[in-house]
N, C-alpha and C positions, 0 to 999 in steps of 0.2 A: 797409374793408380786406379783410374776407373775401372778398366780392362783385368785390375786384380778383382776386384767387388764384381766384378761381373762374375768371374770364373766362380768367384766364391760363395757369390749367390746362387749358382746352378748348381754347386755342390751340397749346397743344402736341399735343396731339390730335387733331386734325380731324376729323368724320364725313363717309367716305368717300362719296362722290355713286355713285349707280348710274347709267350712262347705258342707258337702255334705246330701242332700235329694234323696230319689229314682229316682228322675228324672236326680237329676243333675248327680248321678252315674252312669245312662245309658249315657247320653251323652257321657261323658268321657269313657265310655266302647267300644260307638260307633264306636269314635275317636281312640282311643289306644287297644282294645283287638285284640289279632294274630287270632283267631277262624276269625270272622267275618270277619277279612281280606281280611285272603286264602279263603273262600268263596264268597268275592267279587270280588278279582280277578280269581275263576274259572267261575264267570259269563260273567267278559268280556272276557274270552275267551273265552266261548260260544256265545257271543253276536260276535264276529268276523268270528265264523263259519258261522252262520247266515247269515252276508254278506256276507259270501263266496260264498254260494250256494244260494242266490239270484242274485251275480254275476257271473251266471256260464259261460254268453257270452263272457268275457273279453279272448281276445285271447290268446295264446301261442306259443313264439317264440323259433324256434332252431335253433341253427348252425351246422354244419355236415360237416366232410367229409371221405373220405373210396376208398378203392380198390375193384372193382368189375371184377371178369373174364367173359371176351365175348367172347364165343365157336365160334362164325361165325367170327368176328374179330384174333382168337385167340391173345388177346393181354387185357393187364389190364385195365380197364377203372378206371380214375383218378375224381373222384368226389369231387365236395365243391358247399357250396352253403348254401342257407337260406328259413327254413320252420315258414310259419304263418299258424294256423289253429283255428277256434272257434269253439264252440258247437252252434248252433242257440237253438235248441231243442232237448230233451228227451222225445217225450211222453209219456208219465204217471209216469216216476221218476222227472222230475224237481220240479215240484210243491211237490210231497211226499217228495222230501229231502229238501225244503223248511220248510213244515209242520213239522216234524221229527225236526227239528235244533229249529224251534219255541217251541215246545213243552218241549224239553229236557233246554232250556231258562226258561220257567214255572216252569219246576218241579225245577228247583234248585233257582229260586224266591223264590218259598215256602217252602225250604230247609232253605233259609237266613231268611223266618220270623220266622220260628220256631227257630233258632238257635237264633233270636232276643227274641222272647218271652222268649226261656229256661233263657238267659243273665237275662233278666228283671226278672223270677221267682229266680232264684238266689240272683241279688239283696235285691228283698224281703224277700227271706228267711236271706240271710246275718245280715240285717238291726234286722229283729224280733232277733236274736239271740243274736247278740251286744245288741241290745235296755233291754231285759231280762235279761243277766248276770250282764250289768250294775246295775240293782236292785238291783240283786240278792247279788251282792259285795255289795254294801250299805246297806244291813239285815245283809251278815254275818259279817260286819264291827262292828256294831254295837253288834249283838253277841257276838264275839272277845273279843269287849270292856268289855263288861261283864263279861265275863269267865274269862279273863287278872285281872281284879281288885280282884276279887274272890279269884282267883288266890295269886295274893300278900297278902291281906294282912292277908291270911290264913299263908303265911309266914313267916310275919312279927311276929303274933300272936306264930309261932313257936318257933321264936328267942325271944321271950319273955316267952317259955316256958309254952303257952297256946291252943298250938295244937300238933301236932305227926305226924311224916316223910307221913303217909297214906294217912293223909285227905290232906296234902299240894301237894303231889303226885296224888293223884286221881281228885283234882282241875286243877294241872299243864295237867295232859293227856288230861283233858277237854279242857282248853284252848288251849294243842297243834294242839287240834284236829279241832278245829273250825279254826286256822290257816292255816292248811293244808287244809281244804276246800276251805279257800278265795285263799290261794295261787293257786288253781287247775279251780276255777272259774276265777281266772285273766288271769291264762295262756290259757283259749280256747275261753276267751275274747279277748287276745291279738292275737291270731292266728287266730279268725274269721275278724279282725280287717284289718290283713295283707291279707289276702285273699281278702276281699277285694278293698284292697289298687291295688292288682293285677290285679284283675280283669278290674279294672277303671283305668290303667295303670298311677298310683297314685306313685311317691317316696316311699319306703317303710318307709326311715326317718320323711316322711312329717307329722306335725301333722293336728288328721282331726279332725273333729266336727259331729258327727250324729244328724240328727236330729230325731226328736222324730215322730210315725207314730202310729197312730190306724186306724180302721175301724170305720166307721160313717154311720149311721142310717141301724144298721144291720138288715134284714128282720125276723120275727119270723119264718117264714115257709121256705123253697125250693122247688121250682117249676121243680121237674126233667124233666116234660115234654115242659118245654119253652126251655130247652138246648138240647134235645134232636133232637127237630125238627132245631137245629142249627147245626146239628155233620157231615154233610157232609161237615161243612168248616173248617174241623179238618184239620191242613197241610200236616200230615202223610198221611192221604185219597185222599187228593189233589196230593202228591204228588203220589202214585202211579196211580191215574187217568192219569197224564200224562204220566205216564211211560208205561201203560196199549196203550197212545193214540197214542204213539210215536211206539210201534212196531206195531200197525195195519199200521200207514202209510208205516213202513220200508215193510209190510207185501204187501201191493199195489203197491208199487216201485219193489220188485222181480214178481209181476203178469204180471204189466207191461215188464219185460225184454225184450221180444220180438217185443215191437214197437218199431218203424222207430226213429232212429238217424239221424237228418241233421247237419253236417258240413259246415261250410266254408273254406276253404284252398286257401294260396298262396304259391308260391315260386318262386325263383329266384334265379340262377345257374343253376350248374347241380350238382340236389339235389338229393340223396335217399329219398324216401317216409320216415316220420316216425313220430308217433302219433299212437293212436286207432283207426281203424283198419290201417291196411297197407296195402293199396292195391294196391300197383305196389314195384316192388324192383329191379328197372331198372333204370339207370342216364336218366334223361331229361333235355336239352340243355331249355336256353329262361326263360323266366317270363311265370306265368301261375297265372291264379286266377278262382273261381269253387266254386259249392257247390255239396255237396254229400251229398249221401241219403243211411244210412246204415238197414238192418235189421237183428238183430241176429236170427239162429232159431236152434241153439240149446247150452244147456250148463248141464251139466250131474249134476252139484254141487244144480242147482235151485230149485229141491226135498229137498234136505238136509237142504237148509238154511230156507225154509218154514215150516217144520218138528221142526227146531232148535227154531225158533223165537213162531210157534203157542206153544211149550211146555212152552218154557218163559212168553207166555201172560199168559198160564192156570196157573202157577206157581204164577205171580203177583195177578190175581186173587183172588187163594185159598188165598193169604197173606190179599190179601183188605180187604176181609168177615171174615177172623179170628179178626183183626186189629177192624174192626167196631164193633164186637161183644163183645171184650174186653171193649171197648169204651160205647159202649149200659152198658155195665154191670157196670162201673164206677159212670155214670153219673145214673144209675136208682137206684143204691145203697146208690147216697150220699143223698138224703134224710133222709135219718135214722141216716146215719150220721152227716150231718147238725145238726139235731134233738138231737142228742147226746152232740153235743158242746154247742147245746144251754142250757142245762142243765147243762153242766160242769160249764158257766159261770153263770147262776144265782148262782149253790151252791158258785160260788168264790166269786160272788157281795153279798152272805150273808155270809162269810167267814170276809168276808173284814169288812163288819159292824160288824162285830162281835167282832172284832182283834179292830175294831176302840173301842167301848165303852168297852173293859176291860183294852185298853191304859188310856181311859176316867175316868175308875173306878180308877186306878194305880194312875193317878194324881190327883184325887179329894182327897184320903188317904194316899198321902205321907209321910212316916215316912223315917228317916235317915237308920232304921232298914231294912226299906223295899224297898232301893232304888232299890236293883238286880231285884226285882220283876218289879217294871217300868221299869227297864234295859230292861227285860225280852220282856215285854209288847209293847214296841216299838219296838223291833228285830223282834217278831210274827209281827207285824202291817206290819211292812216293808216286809215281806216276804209274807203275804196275801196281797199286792198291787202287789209284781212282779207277783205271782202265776196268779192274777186278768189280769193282763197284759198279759203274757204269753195267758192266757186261748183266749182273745181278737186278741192278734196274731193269733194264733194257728187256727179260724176265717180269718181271713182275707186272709192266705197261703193258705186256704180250698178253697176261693172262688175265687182267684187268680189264682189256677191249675185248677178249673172247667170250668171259662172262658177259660185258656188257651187250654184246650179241645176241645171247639168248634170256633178255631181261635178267639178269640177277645183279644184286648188288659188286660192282666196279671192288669198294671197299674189302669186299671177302677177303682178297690177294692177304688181307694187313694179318689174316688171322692165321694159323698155325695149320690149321685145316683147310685144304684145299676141295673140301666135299661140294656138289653143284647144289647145294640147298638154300 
């Protein structure tokens, strides 16, 4: 009785189905995956350095106080008091650690769309995988079904003492076996399913709905050289552009070290000097206000950090040109590859017709004798459609990491047009 009110309390209830499409799964990945997050938030914290060193004039207050001994006094000098002091200018570091703070902003922009795109390539692989085993369970379902009846009533025929432990045994392995497959196709159906559910920071209880995806007006040919003249807006190349652009600035900010520092400084008391540089360390009595005019000329480390940073850029460098070459090699070889799938798929679109008129043949000669053999005939059919599917995915994933090679949106694939825009 309980067990009844339960059912029938959920039936007033219902849980809601989520239908999710690739787009609407990025959304939700948007909104809820931790990756993209912490990447957004190490932007705004870039984005705050930024200000910082745009704001470099905003003053700096101390308070101070201390014991100083005075040989001509012999006696302690008791100080307190309050220092203000700004930077007015750096020349030749301000603006470079300006430029430097922008650029390192850049490269971690194109860090977040790539981590966006991988998200979105994901998606779409996820989607193909679910969309596929789903078939694929609906072929070996029907399998199953066939082998199960085979099955029985070779046993039934036993207990009638018109078959033997062999043949009912050599049916039951068949059928366990075709069990064991749907069972092993559901479980990486269900596991692709929960991943994801996580990924699109989705309940893991929730029930979802996929929607169905192919690729539309596939081109016969690939064009390696229309994506190739698009490969410097690969993110990984972008991104070491900036990283390349950002120690040449850090590189002019150490050339510069030896130009003139202007301060402004106040104080009030009797203050010790104290800030960069220091130049008095003597109490002075009164309000005072000033600007000063620094010049460093010399610092023993300045060889070392230019040494340090030009072997960094050579380093970056070697990595870009290896990085593009890989890429070159990617993108000039999918052609053939391209080429390759395209023939996978016509053998599957004549697979599939194939599978369809011997279903055709099966039901135009149906005999009771002969029902396994239709059994049969529809299990093939349904497995040369997933295969046909798969093959058309497998297409679409292709051209969805080709784009994603030369930065453009992964998602294009979904659209009708296949243009590189």
């Amino acid at each position: 009785m309980l067990l009844l009110f339960i059912l029938l309390f959920s039936l007033c209830f219902p849980q809601e189905v989520i239908r999710l499409d690739p787009v609407k799964a990025y959304e939700l990945a948007f909104k809820n995956n931790l990756q993209l997050k912490a990447l957004r938030y190490s932007l705004e914290s870039i984005s705050y350095e930024l200000e910082e060193s745009k704001n470099y004039f905003l003053p700096k207050i101390l308070v101070g106080t201390g014991l100083i001994w005075d040989s001509k006094k012999d006696e302690w000098d008791k100080t307190f008091g309050l220092s203000l002091y700004s930077v007015f200018y750096e020349v030749g570091k301000t603006s470079a650690l300006i430029e430097s703070n922008e650029l390192r902003l850049k490269a971690r922009q194109e860090a977040l769309k790539e981590l966006e795109n991988q998200i979105k390539l994901r998606i779409l692989e996820l989607f193909a995988s679910i969309l596929y085993l789903e078939r694929m369970a609906q072929a070996k379902r029907e399998e199953m079904a066939v082998a199960f009846v085979r099955f029985d009533r070779e046993r039934v025929k036993k207990e009638l003492g018109l078959s033997t432990d062999l043949k009912v045994l050599s049916l039951e392995e068949v059928y366990r076996k075709r069990s064991a497959e749907l069972a092993k196709i559901q479980e990486e159906y269900n596991r692709k399913l929960l991943e994801l559910k996580k990924l699109c920071g989705i309940d893991m209880h929730a029930t979802v709905e996929i929607a169905h995806m192919e690729p539309k007006n596939l081109p016969d040919t690939l064009d390696a050289k229309a994506f190739l003249s698009r490969l410097d807006n690969n993110p990984m190349l972008r991104i070491k552009d900036y990283e390349i652009r950002e120690l040449e600035s850090r590189l002019r900010a150490i050339d510069n070290l030896f130009k003139p520092i202007v301060n402004l400084r106040g104080e009030l008391g009797t203050t010790i000097r104290s800030g960069f540089p220091a130049t008095k360390s003597y109490p002075q009595n009164g309000a005072r206000i000033g600007i000063e005019l620094f010049i460093p000329i010399f610092d023993a480390s300045v060889l070392y950090k230019k040494m340090s940073i030009s072997s960094r850029m050579k380093e970056l460098q070697t990595q870009r040109e290896d990085l593009r070459k890989a890429l070159e090699l990617k993108i000039l070889s999918s052609e053939y590859e391209y080429e390759s799938l395209i023939k996978e798929l016509i053998h599957a679109q004549v697979k599939d017709k194939l599978k369809e008129e011997e279903l055709n043949y099966s039901r135009s000669t149906y005999e009771l004798e002969l029902a396994f053999d239709l059994g049969y005939a529809m299990s093939e059919k349904s497995q040369a459609q997933a295969q046909l599917l798969k093959t058309k995915l497998d297409i679409l994933l292709f051209l969805a990491r080709l784009r994603n090679l030369v930065g453009l949106d992964p998602f294009g694939v979904l659209e009708e047009s296949h243009a590189l825009d």
